[in-house]
C-alpha positions in Angstrom: -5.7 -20.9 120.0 -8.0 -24.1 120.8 -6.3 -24.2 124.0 -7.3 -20.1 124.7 -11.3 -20.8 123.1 -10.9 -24.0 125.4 -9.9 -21.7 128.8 -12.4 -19.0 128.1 -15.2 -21.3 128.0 -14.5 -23.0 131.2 -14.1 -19.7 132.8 -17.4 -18.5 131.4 -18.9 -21.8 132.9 -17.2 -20.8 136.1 -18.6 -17.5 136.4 -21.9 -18.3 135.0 -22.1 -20.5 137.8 -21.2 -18.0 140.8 -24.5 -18.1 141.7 -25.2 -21.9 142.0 -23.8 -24.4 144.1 -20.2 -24.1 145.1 -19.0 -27.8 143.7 -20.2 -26.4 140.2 -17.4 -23.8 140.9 -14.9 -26.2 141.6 -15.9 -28.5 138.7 -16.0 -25.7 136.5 -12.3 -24.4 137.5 -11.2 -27.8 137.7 -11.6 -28.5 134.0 -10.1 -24.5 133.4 -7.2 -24.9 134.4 -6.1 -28.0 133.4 -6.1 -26.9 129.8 -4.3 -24.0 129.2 -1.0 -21.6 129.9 -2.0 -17.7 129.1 0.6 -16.1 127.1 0.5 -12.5 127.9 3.9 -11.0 126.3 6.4 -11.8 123.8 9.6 -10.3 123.9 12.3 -10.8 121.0 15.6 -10.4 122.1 19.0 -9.9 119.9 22.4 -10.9 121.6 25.9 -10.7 120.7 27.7 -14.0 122.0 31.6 -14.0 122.0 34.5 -15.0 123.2 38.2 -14.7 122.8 40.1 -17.4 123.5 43.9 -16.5 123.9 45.5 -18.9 126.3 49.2 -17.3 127.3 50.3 -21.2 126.7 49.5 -21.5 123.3 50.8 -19.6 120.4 48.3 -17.6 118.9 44.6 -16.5 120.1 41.3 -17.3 118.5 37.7 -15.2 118.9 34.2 -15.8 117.6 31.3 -13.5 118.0 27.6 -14.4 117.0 24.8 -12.9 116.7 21.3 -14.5 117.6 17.7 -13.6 117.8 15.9 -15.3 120.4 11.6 -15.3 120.6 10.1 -15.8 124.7 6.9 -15.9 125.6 5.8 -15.3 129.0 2.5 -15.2 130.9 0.9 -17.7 133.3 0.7 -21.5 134.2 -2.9 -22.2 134.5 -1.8 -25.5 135.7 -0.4 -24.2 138.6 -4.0 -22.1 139.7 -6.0 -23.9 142.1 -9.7 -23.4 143.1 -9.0 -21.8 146.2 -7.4 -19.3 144.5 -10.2 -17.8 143.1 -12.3 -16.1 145.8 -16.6 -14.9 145.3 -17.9 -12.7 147.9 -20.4 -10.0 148.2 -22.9 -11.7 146.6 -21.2 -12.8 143.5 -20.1 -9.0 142.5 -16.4 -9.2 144.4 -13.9 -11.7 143.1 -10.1 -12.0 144.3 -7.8 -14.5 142.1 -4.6 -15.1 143.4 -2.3 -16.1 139.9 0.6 -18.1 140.0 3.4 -15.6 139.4 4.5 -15.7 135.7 7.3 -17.4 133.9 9.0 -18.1 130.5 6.2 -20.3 128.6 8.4 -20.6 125.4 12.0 -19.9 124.7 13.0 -20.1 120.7 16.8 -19.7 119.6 16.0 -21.0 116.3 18.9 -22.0 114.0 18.4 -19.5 111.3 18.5 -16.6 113.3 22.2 -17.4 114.6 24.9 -16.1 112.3 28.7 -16.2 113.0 29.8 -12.6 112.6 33.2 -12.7 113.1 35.8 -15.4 113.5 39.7 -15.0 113.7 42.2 -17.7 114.6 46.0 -16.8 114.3 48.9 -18.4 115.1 48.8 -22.3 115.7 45.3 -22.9 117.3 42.7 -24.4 115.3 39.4 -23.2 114.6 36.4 -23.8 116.8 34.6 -26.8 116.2 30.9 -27.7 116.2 31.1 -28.9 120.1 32.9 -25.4 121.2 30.5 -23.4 119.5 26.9 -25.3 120.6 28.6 -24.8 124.3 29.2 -21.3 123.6 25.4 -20.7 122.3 23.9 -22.5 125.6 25.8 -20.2 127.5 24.3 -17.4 125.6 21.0 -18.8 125.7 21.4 -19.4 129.4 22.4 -15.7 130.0 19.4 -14.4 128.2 17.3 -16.6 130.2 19.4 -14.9 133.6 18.5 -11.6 132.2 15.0 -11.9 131.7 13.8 -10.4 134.6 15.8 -7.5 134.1 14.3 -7.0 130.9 11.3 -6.6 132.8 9.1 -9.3 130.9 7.9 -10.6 133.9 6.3 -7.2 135.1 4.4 -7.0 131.6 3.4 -10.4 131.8 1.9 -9.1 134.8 0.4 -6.4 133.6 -1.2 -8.2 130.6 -2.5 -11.1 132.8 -4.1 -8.6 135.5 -6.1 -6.7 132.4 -7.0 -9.7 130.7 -8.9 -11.2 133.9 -9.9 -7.7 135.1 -12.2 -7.4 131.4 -12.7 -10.9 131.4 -14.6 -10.6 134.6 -15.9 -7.3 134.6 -17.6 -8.3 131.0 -19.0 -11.2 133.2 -20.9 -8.9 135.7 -18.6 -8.5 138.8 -18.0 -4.6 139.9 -15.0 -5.7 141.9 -12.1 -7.2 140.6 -8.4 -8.5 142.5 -6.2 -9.5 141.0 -2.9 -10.8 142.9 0.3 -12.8 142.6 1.5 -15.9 144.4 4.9 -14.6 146.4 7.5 -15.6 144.4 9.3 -19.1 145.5 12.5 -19.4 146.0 
């Protein structure tokens, strides 16, 4: 939160200052965005993670299933914004920002929100140990991570940053307002 009061105060400096010299810009947006990520969305995501080991060369199978919770935030890296991104004309009542494009800020699998639901080992195998199943929760958390663009928290990210900075700078007296994305890097 100190980090957010923090941000909006620079950015009022900065558009206070729209109509004064153009180094107070740059000072002003200097200090803005060295302080701050914007969190626009958080999404909480349940997965199953399983798998069934049952190897034709050993006697027996085993299988494991968990169930997790995950917490990400998304939204903007105000570290990545630069002062040339951010664009006065008309007379101080147009401004263009061009926003990095947004990523996972925070990604939370905490410990009590994974419970083993199911575990079965038959035959001669031996149970999965603490090693097998901490490998077996990265891959999940690496596959919700893979996925998150398809839950489309990106796109609402976007959304949520483009509103915040369209009232943010509307309430500071400019009429017209773009907002734009980075292209994406590859």
């Amino acid at each position: 939160m100190k980090k957010l009061t923090t941000l909006l105060l620079f950015v009022s400096l900065f558009l206070c200052s729209c109509s004064n010299k153009k180094e107070q810009v740059e000072k002003a947006m200097d200090k803005a965005v060295a302080c701050a990520e914007l969190g626009t969305v958080e999404y909480t995501v349940t997965k199953l993670i399983m798998t069934n080991d049952n190897e034709f060369y050993k006697l027996g199978d085993r299988k494991i299933i968990f169930s997790c919770r995950t917490t990400m935030k998304a939204g903007i890296d105000l570290a990545e914004f630069k002062k040339e991104d951010a664009v006065i004309s008309d007379r101080g009542k147009t401004v263009t920002i061009n926003l990095p494009q947004p990523k996972i800020l925070l990604f939370n699998m905490a410990a009590e929100d994974i419970k083993m639901e199911y575990s079965k080992v038959t035959g001669l195998r031996t149970s999965f140990n603490t090693e097998e199943r901490n490998d077996l929760l990265k891959q999940g958390e690496k596959a919700i991570l893979d996925d998150a663009a398809n839950l489309g928290i990106y796109d609402d990210a976007k959304e949520n940053a483009t509103e915040f900075f369209k009232a943010l700078l509307a309430h500071s007296g400019f009429e017209n307002i773009n907002v734009c994305f980075k292209e994406a890097q590859k």
